[in-house]
ROZA-672629 format. One record per residue (C-alpha): x, y, z negated. Coordinates in steps of 0.2 Angstrom, whole numbers. Example, Ala and Ser with C-alpha at 12.3 -4.5 7.8 and 13.67 -1.06 7.14 Angstrom:
2
[[62,-22,-39]]
[[68,-5,-36]]
***
This chain:
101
[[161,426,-76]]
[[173,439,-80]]
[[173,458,-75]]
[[187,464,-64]]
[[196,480,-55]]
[[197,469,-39]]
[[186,474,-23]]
[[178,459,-19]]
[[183,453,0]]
[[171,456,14]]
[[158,442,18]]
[[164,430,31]]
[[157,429,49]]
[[153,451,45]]
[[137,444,37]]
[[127,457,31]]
[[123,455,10]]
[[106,457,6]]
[[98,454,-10]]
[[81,446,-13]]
[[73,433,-27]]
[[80,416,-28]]
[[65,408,-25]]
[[57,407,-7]]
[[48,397,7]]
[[58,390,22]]
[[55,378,36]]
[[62,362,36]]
[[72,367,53]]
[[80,383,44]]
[[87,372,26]]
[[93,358,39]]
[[104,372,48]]
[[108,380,30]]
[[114,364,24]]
[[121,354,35]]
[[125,361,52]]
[[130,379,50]]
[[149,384,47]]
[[143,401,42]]
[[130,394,29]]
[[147,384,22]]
[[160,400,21]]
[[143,411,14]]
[[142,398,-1]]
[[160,399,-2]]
[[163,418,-3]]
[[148,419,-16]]
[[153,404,-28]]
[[162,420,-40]]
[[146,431,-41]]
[[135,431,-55]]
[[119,428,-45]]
[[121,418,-28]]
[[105,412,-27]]
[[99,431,-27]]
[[107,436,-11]]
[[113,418,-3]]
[[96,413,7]]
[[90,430,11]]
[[109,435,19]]
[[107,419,29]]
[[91,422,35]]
[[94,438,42]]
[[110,428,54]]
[[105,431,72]]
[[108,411,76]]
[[95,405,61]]
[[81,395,65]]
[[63,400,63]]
[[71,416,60]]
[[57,430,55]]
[[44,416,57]]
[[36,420,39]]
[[35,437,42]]
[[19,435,49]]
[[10,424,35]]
[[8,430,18]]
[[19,421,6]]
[[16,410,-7]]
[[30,409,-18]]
[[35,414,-39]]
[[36,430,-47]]
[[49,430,-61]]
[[47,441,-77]]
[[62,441,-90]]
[[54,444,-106]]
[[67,456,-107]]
[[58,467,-96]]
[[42,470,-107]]
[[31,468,-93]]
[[16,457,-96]]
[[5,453,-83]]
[[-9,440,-76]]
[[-19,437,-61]]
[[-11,434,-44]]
[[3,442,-35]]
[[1,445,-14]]
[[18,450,-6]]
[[17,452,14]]
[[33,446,21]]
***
């Protein structure tokens, strides 16, 4: 990875870029879409291959895509994922986390 002065290019298809943590929950029906049968999904992966954290805005950007399957279908459960802490941050915490999606 290498800083530049160049603008990057707008995401394909006019997807909107959201950012969100690299680990989730999806169906089964949405990742099949992701991977295998969506042209956007591929040209998304594409465009974000020279950004420093793909993972961070990749799933969430697709999920937002009007044609996704189960789209919004978590955001009625709680979710049950991982919260990351970087040592850097200082932050030392235990128990459980509950995030409403």
């Amino acid at each position: 990875m290498e800083k530049t002065n160049k603008q990057k290019s707008k995401a394909p298809y006019n997807i909107t870029i959201y950012k969100n943590l690299a680990y989730n929950i999806y169906s089964r029906n949405f990742l099949k879409w992701a991977i295998r049968d969506s042209e956007k999904a591929k040209a998304l992966l594409e465009w974000s291959k020279d950004t420093l954290t793909p993972d961070e805005h990749y799933w969430r950007s697709l999920e937002s895509i009007d044609e996704a399957p189960d789209r919004g279908k978590w955001k009625d459960y709680w979710q049950i994922s991982r919260i990351i802490l970087w040592r850097a941050s200082g932050r030392h915490c235990s128990g459980k986390y509950k995030t409403a999606c």
